[in-house]
MMTF fields as JSON, N, C-alpha, C and O atoms, coordinates in Angstrom:
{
  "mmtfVersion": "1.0.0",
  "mmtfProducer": "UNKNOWN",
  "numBonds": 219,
  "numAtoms": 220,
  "numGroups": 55,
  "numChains": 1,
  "numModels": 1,
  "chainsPerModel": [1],
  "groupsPerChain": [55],
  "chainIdList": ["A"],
  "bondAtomList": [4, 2, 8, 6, 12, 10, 16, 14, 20, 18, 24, 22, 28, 26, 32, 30, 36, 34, 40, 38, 44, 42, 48, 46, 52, 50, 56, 54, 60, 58, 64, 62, 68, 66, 72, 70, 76, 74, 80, 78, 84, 82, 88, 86, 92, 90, 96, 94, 100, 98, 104, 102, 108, 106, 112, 110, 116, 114, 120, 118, 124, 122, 128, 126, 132, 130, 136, 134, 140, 138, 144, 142, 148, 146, 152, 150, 156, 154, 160, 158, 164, 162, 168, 166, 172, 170, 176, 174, 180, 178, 184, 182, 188, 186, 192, 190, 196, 194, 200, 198, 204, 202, 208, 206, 212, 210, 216, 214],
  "bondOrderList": [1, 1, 1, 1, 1, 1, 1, 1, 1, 1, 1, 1, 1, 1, 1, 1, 1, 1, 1, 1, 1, 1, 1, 1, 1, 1, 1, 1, 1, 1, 1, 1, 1, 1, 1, 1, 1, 1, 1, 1, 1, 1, 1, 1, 1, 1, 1, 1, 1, 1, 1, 1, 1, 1],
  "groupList": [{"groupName": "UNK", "atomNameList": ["N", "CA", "C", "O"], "elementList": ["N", "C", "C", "O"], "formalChargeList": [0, 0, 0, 0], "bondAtomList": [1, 0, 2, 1, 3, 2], "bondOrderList": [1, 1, 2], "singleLetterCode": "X", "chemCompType": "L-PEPTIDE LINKING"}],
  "groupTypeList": [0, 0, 0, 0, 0, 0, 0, 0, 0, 0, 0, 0, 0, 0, 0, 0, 0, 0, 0, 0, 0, 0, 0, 0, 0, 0, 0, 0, 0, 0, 0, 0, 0, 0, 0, 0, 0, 0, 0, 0, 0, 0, 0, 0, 0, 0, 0, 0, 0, 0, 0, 0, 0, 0, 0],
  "groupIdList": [1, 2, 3, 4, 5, 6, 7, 8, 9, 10, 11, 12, 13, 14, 15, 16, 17, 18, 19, 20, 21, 22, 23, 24, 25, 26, 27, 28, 29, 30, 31, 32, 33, 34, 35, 36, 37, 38, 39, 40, 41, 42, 43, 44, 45, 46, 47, 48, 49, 50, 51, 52, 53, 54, 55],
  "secStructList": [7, 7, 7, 1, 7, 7, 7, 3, 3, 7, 6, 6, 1, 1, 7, 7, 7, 6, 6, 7, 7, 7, 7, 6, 6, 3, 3, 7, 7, 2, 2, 2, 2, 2, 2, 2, 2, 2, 2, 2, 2, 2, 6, 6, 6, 6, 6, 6, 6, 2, 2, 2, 2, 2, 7],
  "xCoordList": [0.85, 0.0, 0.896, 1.666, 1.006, 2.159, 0.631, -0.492, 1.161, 0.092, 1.104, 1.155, 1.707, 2.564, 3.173, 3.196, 3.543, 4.628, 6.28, 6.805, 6.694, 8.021, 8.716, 8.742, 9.283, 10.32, 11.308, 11.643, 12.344, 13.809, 14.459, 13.699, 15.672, 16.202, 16.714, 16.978, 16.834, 16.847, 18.021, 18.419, 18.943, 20.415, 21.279, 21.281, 22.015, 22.529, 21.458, 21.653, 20.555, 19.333, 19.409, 18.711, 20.773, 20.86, 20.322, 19.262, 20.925, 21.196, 20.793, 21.69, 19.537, 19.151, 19.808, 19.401, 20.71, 21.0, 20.266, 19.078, 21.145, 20.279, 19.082, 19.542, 18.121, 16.981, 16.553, 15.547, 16.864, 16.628, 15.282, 14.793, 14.439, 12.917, 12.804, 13.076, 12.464, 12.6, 11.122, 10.051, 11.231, 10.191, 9.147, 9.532, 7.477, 6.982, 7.51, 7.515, 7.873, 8.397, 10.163, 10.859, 10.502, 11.716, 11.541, 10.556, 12.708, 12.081, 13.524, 14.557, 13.611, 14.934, 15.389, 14.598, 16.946, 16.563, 16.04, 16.084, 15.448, 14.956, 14.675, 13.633, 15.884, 15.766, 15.657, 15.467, 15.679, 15.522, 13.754, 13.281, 13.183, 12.215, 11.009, 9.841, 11.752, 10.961, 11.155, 10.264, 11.971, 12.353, 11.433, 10.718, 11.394, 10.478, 9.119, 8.755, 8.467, 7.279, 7.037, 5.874, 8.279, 8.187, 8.024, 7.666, 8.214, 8.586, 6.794, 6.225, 6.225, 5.267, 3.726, 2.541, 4.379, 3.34, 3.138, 2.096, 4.553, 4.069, 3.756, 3.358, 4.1, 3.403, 1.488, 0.519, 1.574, -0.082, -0.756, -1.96, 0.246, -0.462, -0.51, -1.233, 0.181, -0.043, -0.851, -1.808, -1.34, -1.924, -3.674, -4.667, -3.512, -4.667, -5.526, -6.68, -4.446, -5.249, -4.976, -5.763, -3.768, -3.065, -3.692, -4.002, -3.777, -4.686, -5.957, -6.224, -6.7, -8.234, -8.054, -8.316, -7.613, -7.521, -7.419, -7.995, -6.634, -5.926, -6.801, -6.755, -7.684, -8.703, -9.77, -10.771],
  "yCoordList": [-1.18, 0.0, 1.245, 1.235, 2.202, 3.242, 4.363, 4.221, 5.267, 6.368, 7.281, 8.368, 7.077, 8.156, 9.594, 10.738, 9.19, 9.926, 9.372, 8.26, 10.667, 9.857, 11.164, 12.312, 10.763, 11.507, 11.186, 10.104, 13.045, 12.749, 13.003, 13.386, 12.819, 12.905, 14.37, 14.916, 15.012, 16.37, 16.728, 16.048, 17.416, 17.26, 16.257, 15.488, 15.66, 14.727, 13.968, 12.761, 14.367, 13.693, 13.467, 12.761, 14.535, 13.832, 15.453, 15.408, 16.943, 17.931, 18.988, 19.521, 19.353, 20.384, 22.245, 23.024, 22.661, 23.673, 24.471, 24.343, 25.438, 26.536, 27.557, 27.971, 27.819, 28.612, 27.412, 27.801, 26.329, 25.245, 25.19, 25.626, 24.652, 24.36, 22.72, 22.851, 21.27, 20.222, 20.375, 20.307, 20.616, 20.639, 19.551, 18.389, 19.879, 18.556, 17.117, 15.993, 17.382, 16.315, 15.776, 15.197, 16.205, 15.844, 15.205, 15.272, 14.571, 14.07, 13.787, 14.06, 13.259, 13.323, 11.661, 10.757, 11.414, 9.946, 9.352, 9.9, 8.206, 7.455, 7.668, 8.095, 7.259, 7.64, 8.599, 8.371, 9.931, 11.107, 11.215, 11.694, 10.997, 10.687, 10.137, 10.524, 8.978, 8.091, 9.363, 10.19, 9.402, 10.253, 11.502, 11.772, 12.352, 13.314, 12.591, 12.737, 11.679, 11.277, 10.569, 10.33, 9.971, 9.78, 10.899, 10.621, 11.952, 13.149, 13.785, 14.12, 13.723, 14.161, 13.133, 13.203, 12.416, 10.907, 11.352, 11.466, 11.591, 12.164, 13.76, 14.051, 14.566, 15.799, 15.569, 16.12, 14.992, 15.269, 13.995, 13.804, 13.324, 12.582, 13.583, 13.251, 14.52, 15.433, 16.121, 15.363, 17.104, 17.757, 16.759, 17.165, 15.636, 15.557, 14.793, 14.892, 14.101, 13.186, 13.803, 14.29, 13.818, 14.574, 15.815, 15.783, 16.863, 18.15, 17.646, 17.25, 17.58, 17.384, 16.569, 17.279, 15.167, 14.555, 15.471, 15.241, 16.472, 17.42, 18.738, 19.44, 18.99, 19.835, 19.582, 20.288],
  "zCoordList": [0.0, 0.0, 0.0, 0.96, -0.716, -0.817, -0.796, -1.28, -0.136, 0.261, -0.132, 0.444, -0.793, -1.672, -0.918, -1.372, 0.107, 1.399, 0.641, 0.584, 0.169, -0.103, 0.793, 0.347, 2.164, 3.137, 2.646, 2.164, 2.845, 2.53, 4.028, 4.917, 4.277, 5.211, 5.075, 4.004, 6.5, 6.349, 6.46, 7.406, 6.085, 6.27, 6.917, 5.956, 7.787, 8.358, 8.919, 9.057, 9.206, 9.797, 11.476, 12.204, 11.846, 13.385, 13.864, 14.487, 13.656, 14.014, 13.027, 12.374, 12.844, 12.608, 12.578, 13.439, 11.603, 11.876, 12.647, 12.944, 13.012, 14.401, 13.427, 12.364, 13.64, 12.693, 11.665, 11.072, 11.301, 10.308, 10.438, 11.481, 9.421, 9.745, 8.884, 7.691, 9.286, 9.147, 8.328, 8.933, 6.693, 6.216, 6.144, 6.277, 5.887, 6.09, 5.207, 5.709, 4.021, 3.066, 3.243, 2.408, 4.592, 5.285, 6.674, 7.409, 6.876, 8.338, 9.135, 8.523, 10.453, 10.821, 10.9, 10.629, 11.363, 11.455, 12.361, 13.462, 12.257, 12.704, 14.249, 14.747, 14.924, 16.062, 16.613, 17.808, 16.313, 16.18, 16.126, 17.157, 15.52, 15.029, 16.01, 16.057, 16.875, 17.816, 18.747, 18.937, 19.104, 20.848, 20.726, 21.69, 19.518, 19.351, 20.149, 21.315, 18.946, 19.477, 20.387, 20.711, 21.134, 22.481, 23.448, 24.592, 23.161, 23.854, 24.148, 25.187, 22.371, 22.604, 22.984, 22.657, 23.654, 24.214, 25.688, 26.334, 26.067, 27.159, 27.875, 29.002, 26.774, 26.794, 26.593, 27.116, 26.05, 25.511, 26.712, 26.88, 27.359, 28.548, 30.135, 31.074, 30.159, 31.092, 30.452, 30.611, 29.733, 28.875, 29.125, 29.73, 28.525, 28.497, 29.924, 30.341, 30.334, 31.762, 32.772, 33.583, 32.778, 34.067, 34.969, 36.16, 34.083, 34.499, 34.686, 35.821, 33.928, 33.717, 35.778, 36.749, 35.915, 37.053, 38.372, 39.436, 38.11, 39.295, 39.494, 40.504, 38.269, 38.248, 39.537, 39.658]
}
């Protein structure tokens, strides 16, 4: 199934120049990649359970 996403790697793919913007049709590597959205798993789990609970 190809949903026709073809990502390039964004410069080295580790380190984003300083002011750089990681366009949407770029992406970083891999692991780079996870840790972000690991990052934002648990932002949006304080965000969404966390408060609401403590409210």
């Amino acid at each position: 199934m190809d949903l026709g996403v073809r990502w390039k790697l964004h410069g080295d793919g580790r380190t984003p120049a300083p002011g750089a913007v990681v366009r949407p049709d770029e992406r970083l590597s891999w692991p780079r990649t996870a840790g972000l959205g690991a990052q934002h798993v648990v932002a949006m789990f304080g965000a969404s359970f966390a408060a609401p609970v403590n409210a």
